[in-house]
C-alpha positions in Angstrom: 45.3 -100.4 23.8 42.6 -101.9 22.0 41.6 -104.2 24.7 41.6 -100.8 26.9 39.2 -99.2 24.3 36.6 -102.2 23.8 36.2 -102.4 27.9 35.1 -98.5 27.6 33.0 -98.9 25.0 31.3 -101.6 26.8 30.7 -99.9 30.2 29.9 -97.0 28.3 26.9 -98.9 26.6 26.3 -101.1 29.6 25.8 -97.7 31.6 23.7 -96.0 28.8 21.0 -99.2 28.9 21.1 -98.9 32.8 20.0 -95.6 32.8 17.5 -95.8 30.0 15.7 -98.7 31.6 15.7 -96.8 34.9 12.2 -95.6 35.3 14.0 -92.8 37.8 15.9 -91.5 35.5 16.0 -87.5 35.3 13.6 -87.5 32.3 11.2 -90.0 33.5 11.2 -88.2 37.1 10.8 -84.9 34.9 7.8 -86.2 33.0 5.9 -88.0 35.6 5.9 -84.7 37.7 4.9 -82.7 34.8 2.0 -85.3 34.3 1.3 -85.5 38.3 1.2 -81.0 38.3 -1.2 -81.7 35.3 -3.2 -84.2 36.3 -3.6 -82.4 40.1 -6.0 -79.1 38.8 -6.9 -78.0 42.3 -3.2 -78.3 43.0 -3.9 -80.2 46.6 -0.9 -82.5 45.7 -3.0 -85.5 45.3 -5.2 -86.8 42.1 -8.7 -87.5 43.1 -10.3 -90.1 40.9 -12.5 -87.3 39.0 -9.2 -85.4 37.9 -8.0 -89.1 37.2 -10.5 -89.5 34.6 -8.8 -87.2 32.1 -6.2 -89.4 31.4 -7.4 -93.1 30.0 -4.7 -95.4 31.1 -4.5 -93.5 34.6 -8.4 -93.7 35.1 -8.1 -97.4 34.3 -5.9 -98.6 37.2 -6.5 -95.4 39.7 -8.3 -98.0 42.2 -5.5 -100.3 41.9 -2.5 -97.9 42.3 -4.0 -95.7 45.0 -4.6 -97.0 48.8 -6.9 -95.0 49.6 -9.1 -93.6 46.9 -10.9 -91.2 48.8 -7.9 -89.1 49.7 -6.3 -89.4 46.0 -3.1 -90.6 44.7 -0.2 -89.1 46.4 2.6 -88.2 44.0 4.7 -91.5 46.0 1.5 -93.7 44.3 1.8 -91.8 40.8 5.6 -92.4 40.8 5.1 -96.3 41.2 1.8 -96.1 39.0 4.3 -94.2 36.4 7.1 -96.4 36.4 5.6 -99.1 36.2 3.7 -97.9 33.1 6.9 -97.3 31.8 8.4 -100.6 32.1 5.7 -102.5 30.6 5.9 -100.1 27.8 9.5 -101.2 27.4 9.1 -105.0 28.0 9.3 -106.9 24.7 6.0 -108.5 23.5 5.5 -111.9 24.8 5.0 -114.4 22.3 
């Protein structure tokens, strides 16, 4: 019984980490489109570089996580560009 116990408990916190370090996870997917709808104020469903320039860190790699600049970052490019922002916000600091 106890044995039955400990392996839930386990899973159960195995699964919990999984999800939390999924950058698609339902609250990260709910934020970054949030952000993307913000970011986007002519609502064309891209972010030029101009509307990129509102937000610091985004304005800093927009060249970087866009393939083509002059058409603006699709939502597919701020998803990656998000998620990625996420993770090295998780990753423990190198010594």
């Amino acid at each position: 019984m106890k044995l039955q116990f400990i392996t839930g408990v386990v899973a159960a916190l195995a699964a919990g980490a999984a999800i939390a370090g999924d950058p698609m996870n339902t609250t990260a997917s709910t934020d970054a489109a949030a952000t993307f709808k913000s970011l986007d104020t002519d609502g064309n469903g891209r972010i030029s570089e101009s509307e990129a320039a509102s937000h610091a860190e985004l304005s800093a790699g927009y060249r970087t996580a866009v393939s083509d600049s002059a058409s603006g970052m699709t939502m597919e490019e701020f998803n990656s560009w998000y998620a990625s922002r996420q993770q090295s916000t998780q990753a423990p600091p190198s010594n």
